[in-house]
C-alpha positions in Angstrom: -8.7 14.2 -7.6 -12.8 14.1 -7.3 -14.5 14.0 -3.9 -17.7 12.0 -3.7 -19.9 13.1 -0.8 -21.5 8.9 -0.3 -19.4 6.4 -1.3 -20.6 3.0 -0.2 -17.1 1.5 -1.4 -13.7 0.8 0.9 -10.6 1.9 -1.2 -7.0 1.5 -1.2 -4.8 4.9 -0.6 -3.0 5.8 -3.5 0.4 5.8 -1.3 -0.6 1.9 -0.6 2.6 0.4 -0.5 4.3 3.3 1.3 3.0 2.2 4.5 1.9 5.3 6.3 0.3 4.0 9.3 3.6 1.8 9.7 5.9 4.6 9.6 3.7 6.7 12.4 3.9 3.6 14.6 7.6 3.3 14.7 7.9 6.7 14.8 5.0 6.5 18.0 6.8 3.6 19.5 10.6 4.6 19.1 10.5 8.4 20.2 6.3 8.7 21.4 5.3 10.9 18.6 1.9 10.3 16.9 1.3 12.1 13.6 -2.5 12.9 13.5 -4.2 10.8 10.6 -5.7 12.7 7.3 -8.7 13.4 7.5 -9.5 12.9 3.5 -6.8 10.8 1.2 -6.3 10.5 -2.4 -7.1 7.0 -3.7 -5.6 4.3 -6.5 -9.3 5.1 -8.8 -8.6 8.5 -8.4 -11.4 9.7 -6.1 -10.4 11.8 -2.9 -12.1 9.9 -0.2 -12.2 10.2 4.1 -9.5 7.9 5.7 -11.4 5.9 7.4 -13.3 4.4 4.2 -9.8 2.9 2.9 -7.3 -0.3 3.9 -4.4 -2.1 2.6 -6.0 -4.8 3.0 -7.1 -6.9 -0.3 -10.3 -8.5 2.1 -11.5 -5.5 2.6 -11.4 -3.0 -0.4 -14.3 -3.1 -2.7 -13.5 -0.8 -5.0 -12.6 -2.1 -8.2 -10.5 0.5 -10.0 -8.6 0.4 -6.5 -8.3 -3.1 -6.1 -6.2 -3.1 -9.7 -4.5 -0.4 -8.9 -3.2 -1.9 -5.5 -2.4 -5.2 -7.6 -0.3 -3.0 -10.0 1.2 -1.1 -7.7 2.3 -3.9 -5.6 4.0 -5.9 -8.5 6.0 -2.9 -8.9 7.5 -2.6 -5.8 8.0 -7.2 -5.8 10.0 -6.4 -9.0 12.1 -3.1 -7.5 12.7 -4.6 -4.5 13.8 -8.0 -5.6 16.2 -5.8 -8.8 17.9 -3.9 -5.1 18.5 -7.0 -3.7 20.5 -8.2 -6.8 22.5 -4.9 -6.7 26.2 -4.8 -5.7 26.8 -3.4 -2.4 23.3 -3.8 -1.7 22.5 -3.6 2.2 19.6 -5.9 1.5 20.1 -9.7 0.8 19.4 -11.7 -2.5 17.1 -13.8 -0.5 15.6 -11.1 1.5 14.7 -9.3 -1.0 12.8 -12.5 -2.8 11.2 -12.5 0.5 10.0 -9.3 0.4 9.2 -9.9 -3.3 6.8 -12.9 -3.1 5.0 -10.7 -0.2 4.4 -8.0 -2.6 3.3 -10.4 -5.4 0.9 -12.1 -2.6 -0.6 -9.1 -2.1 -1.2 -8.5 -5.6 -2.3 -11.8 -6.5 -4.8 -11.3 -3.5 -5.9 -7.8 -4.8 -6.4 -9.1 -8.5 -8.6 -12.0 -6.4 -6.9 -15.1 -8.0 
């Protein structure tokens, strides 16, 4: 991955929809340990960028070749999550995992701006 010294742009981390601020806060509120954040992060365009100049959220990012990215990547987890939720067995309902879907695809549909 490329660093850039001055990037104007706000990107999407390439683990997007992995949710790693979510997991440190559960893991901060259920036993009171706090991971410290990265300091630097790999992005969806491919450029190595500090934390602080990326967010999940599609308002936010300006960065083009991130902004697809996030769309893409979101779309995939819609259709993986909605496939579990289909399975046999699965400890995840049919109609919560359309739920969970059509918030991925919201996402993506925001991060593709239509």
């Amino acid at each position: 991955m490329e660093e850039r010294g001055h990037d104007p742009h706000i990107h999407v981390e390439a683990k997007v929809v992995r949710g790693d601020a979510a997991v440190r806060n559960v893991l901060a509120s259920t036993f009171g340990l706090a991971g410290d954040l990265p300091g630097v992060v790999d992005t969806g365009c491919g450029l190595r960028v500090p934390y602080a100049m990326t967010s999940p959220r599609p308002d936010r990012v300006t960065c083009l070749a991130c902004r697809e990215y996030a769309g893409r990547e979101h779309l995939r987890l819609a259709e993986m999550v909605e496939r579990l939720g289909l399975m046999p067995g699965s400890t995840i309902s049919g109609t919560k995992a359309k739920q969970a879907a059509d918030r991925h695809r919201d996402l993506a549909k925001r991060f593709s701006g239509n």
